[in-house]
C-alpha positions, 0 to 999 in steps of 0.5 A, a space after each residue: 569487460 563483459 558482465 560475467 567476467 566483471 562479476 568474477 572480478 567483483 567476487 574474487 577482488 571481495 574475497 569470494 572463492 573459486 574452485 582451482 580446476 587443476 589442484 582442486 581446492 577452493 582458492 581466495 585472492 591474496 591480503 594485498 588485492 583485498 587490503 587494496 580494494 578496502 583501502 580504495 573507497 573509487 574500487 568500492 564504488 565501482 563494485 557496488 560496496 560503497 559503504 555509508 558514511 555516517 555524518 555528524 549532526 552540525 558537521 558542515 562541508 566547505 570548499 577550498 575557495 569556499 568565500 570568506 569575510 568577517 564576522 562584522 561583514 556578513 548578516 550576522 552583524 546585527 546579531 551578538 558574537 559569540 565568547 568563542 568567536 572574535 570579531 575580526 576573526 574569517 569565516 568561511 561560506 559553508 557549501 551545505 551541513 547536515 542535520 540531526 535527522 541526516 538531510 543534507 541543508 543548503 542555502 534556500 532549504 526549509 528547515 525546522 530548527 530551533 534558534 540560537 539560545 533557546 530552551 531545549 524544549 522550545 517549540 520548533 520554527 519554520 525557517 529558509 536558510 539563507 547563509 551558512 557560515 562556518 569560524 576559522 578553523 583555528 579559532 573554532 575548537 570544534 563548535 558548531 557553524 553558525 546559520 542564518 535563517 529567514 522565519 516564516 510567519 503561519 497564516 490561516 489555512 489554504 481554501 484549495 489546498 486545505 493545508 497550513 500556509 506560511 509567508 516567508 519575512 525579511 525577519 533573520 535569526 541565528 541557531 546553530 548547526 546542531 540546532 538544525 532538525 530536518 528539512 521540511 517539505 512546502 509546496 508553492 500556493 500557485 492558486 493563490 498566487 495566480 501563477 500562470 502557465 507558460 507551456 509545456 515540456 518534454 518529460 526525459 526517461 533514461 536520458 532520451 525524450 518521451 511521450 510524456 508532457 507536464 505543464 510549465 508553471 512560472 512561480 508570481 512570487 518567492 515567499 507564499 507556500 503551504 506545508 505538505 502535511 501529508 509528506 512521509 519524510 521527516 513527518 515527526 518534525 511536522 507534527 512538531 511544527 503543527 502541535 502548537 498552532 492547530 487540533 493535531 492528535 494528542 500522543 498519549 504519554 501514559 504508559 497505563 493509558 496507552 495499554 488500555 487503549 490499545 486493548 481496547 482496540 484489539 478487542 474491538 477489531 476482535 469482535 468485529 472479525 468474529 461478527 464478519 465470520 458469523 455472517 460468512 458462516 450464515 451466507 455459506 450454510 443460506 446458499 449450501 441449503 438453496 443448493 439442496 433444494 434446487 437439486 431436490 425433485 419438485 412436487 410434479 415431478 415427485 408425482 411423475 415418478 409414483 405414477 411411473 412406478 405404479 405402471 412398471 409394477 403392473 405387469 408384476 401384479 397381474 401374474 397373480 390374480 389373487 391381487 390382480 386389480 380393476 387397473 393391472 388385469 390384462 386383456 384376454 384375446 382368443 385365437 382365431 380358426 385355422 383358415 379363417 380370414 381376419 377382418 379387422 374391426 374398428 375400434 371396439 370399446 371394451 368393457 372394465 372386467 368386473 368388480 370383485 367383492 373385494 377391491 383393493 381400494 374400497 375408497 376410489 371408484 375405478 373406471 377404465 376404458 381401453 380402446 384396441 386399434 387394429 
């Protein structure tokens, strides 16, 4: 089947519509195919529309041939049996449980739960699941199963790693299904361990080898690791965990005090956007000014242009000599004879015409010297 005609499939069989070419009306598949495929949770699957499954907290999942065995027999002996549950009564190995934050638990996951017994606010322990074992279902009446788990014991903080370490102990305890809260993520203290490095191996991509190599880390022991602070799933159980044991952050429970803080803070982020702006503003209107003046002529250049105007406008001033100065009068030449041969003299230095009763800048001395070349 190829893409489009599956797609067509999928929208029709999902109740979709379809405009039929020769009624022409929108069309939609009939109560049986749809019951059919809402019915079916392999066609869900198939179309993509598998719904989510909501798992109860507690709730556990055990095989048909799951391994049975009393409650005398198992680890849990050394612990008291509960009213509801007799001694000689069968109980089952349970493949894995869910806890209240919705992880899947096995045997050999780290978990944050609280013991069996205990207070409801009662600091969280750290533990690794060792068994899980669930009554029958005759004699359970719906009660949580029963996990057995290794604690853990805090140890001073890792130098490399800069975060908690724990060692894991031959110590067992007992809590409930529903006490389980979530899966805790640690990480194995291979510096402190001194595990070696065995090789590499191939990184496969798309179930094809890559060019991609990591090294192999054969692990010295099974019992030293450090918490992963800075995981982001479950990172509330976490917190939990390390309330009690190091300087965590205190969460403000007053409402009032919250608000305060909170204010607080806004404004201070205020004004610091405000302080921010202030200085873009200033930096804009710096260079815009730096901008103007650079466009703006230099003082030689503004002298050049005076003196280029001054010498356009002579021509100007000297057709009317009443105004006619010492610097603009124009050099009167007489003609020459009809017939007569011109020679061409050298250069000749001409006198400045003379100065008027009145000149026009009383102030300045004129001295001028025009040299013809011929």
């Amino acid at each position: 089947m190829k893409f489009a005609e599956f797609d067509r499939t999928r929208h029709i069989a999902m109740g979709g519509r379809w405009l039929d070419s020769e009624t022409g009306t929108w069309c939609m598949a009939g109560p049986g195919v749809l019951s059919l495929v809402r019915a079916s949770p392999f066609l869900m699957k198939i179309f993509g529309c598998k719904e989510e499954t909501v798992h109860i907290p507690g709730s556990t999942i055990v095989r048909s041939k799951a391994l049975q065995s009393k409650w005398s027999e198992t680890c849990m002996v050394a612990f008291e049996c509960p009213p509801y549950v007799c001694q000689d009564v069968l109980m089952h190995a349970a493949d894995r449980l869910y806890a209240r934050s919705g992880d899947m638990v096995s045997s050999g996951s780290n978990v944050a739960f609280r013991p069996i017994n205990s207070e409801p606010d009662a600091p969280v322990v750290l533990g690794h699941v060792h068994e899980i074992w669930v009554p029958d279902n005759n004699q359970r009446n719906n009660q949580p199963a029963f996990v057995a788990i290794h604690l853990y014991e805090w140890l001073p903080d890792d130098t490399k790693y800069k975060m908690p370490a724990v060692r894991k102990t031959l110590n067992l305890t007992l809590a409930l299904s529903n006490d389980v809260l979530g899966v805790v993520n640690l990480q194995h203290r291979c510096a402190f361990s001194s595990c070696p490095e065995t090789g590499q191996e191939i990184v496969r991509q798309e179930r094809q080898d890559s060019s991609i190599m990591r090294q192999v880390i054969a692990h010295s022991d099974t019992i030293n690791f450090v918490v992963n602070i800075y995981s982001i799933h479950n990172y509330d159980l976490i917190q939990m965990l390390l309330k009690h044991r190091f300087n965590m952050r205190a969460r403000i429970e007053d409402p009032e005090t919250n608000r305060r803080t909170r204010n607080h803070a806004a404004a201070h982020m205020r004004m610091a956007r405000q302080k921010k702006k202030r200085s873009v503003l200033e930096l804009d209107k710096h260079i815009e000014t730096a901008v103007q003046d650079s466009n703006e002529p230099t003082k030689p250049h503004r002298k050049r242009q005076r003196k280029e105007r001054q010498t356009d406008t002579a021509p100007v001033l000297a057709e009317d000599p009443a105004v006619a100065g010492p610097s603009n009068q124009p050099l009167v030449v007489a003609p020459l004879p009809a017939g007569q041969p011109v020679l061409y003299p050298p250069p000749a230095i001409y006198a400045v015409p003379p100065i008027y009763a009145a000149p026009p800048y009383p102030h300045c001395e004129f001295t001028q010297i025009e040299v013809a070349f011929y």
